[in-house]
C-alpha positions in Angstrom: 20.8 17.5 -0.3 20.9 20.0 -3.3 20.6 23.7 -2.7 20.3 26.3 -6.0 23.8 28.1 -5.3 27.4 26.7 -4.7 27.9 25.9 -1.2 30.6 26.7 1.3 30.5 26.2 5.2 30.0 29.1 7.9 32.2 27.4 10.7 33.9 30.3 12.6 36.0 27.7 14.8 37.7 25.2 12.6 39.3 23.8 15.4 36.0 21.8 15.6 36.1 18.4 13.4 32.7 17.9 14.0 31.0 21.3 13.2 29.2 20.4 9.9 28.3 17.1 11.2 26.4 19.0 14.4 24.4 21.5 12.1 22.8 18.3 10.5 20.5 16.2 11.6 18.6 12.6 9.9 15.9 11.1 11.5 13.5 8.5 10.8 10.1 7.6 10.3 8.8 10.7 12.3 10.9 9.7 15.3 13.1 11.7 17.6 15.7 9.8 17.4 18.9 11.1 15.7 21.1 9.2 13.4 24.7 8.5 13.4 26.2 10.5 11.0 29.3 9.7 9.3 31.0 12.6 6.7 29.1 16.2 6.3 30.8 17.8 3.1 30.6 19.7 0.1 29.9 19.5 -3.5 29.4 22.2 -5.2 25.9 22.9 -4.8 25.2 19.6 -3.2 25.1 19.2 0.8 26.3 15.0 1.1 25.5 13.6 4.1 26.8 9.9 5.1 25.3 7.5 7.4 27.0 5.3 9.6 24.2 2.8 9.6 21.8 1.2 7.2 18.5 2.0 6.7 15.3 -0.2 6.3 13.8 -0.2 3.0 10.5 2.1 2.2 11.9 3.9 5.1 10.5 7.9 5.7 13.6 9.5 6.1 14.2 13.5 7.5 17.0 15.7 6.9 17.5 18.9 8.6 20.3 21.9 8.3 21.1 24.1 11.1 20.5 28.0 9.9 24.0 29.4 9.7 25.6 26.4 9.0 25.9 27.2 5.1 26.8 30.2 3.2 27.0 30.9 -0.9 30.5 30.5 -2.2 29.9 33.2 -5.0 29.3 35.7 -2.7 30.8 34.7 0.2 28.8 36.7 2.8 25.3 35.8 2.4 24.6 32.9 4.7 21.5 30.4 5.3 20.0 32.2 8.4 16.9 29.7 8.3 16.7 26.1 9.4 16.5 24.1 6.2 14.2 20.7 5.4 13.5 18.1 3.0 10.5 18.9 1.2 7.4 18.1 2.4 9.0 17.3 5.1 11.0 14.0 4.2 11.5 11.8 1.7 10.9 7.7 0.8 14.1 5.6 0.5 13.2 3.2 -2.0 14.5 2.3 -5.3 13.5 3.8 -8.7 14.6 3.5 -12.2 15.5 6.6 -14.4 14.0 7.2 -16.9 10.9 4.6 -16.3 9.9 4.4 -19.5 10.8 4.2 -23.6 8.7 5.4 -26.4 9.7 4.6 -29.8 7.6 4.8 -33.5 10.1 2.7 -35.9 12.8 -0.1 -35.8 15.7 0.9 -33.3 19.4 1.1 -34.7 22.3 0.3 -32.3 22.6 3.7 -31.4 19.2 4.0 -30.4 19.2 0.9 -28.1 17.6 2.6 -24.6 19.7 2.9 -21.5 17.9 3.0 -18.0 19.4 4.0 -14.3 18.2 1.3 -11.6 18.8 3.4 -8.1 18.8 0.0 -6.0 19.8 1.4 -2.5 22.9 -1.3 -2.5 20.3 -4.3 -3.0 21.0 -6.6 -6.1 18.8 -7.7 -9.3 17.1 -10.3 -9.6 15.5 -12.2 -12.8 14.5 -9.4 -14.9 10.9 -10.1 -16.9 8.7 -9.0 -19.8 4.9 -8.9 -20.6 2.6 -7.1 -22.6 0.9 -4.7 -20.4 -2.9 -6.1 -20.1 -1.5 -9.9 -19.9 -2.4 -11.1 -16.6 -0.3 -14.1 -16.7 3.3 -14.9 -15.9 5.6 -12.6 -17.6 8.8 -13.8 -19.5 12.4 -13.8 -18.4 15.0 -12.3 -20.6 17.3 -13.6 -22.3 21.1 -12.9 -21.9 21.1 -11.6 -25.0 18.0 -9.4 -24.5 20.3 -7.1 -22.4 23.4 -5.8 -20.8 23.9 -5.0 -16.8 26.5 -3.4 -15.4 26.8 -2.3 -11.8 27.8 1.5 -11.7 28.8 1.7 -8.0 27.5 0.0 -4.9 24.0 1.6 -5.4 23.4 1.6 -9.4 22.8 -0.4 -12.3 22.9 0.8 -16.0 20.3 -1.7 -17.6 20.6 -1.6 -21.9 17.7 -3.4 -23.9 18.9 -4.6 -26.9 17.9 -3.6 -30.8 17.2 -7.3 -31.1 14.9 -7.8 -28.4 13.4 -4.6 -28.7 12.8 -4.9 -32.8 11.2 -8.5 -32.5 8.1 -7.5 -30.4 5.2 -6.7 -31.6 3.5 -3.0 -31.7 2.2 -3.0 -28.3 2.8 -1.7 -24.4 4.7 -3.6 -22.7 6.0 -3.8 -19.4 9.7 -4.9 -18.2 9.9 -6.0 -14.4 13.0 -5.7 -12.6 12.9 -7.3 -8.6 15.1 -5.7 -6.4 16.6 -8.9 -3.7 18.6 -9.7 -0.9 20.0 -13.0 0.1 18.9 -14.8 3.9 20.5 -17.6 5.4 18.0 -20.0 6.5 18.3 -23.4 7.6 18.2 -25.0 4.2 20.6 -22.5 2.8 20.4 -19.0 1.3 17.4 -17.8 0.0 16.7 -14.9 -2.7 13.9 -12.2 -1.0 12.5 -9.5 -3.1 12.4 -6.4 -1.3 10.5 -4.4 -4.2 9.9 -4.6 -8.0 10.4 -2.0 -10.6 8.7 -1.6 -13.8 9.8 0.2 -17.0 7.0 1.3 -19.2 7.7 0.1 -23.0 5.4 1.8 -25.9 6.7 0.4 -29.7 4.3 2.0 -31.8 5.8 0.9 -35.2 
């Protein structure tokens, strides 16, 4: 939960191991209910709060900070009197990919080869796809040599295109379309689910 200044803890009694963790509060989908928190800490100007349970996907999560429970490091006196809340009240936990889109107007170099940030909330990839943007048909997969995953941490994926897929397309929009999956045991063995499906925007205009 970011705030604009450098954060540091009002807790008169540090006696208390639980003190941060009881001036926050997660709930879900409008309900009452509290979740179980794990860590409350510090990072700089970031607030990270840690679950101790998962959390369906597309869920509407709520975050809420006690008033008092934070003051500014710089200044060291000037403490967060208010109650403080997600904007708008809560937020969507669902995937996204950053930035969601690549514009480019001539052939692209090595250098120039287009990274992109796939926030999969712990869930894997699955076959990644192409298409021009008004085809209505199947897309088509990519090639291993068309790109380059890594896995960052448990929740991210760096995706890179390559110069040589990207160069041998034509001029047009396209579309690249990355499903995010889980795995299910069923009675004929595991089977690949796709929980949601992210789309990068491509515009080669060369």
């Amino acid at each position: 939960m970011p705030f604009t200044a450098p954060l540091a803890f009002n807790i008169a009694d540090d006696s208390n191991p639980n003190a941060a963790r009881d001036g926050v509060s997660v709930t879900l989908n409008q309900s009452a209910d509290k979740l179980d928190l794990g860590e409350v800490y510090i990072r700089e100007n970031e607030l990270i709060i840690q679950l101790r349970e998962s959390l369906p996907y597309k869920s509407f999560v709520q975050i809420k900070v006690n008033g008092g429970l934070l003051k500014n490091a710089l200044t060291g006196g000037q403490v967060q009197e208010e109650d403080q809340q997600i904007a708008d009240g809560g937020f969507y936990f669902e995937g996204e990919i950053t930035p969601s889109y690549f514009n480019h107007t001539g052939p692209i170099g090595e250098d120039e080869a287009p990274e992109f940030i796939i926030h999969s909330l712990g869930y894997d990839v699955g076959e990644i796809r192409y298409r021009y943007e008004y085809d209505l048909g199947d897309p088509l997969p990519l090639e291993d040599t068309d790109y380059v995953l890594d896995r960052n941490d448990e929740n991210t994926f760096v995706l890179k295109l390559t110069p040589e897929f990207l160069n041998r397309l034509t001029p047009e929009p396209y579309n690249v379309i990355i499903p995010l999956v889980r795995i299910e045991d069923t009675e004929d063995g595991p089977v690949q689910v796709i929980v949601d499906t992210l789309k990068i925007s491509l515009s080669l205009l060369f």
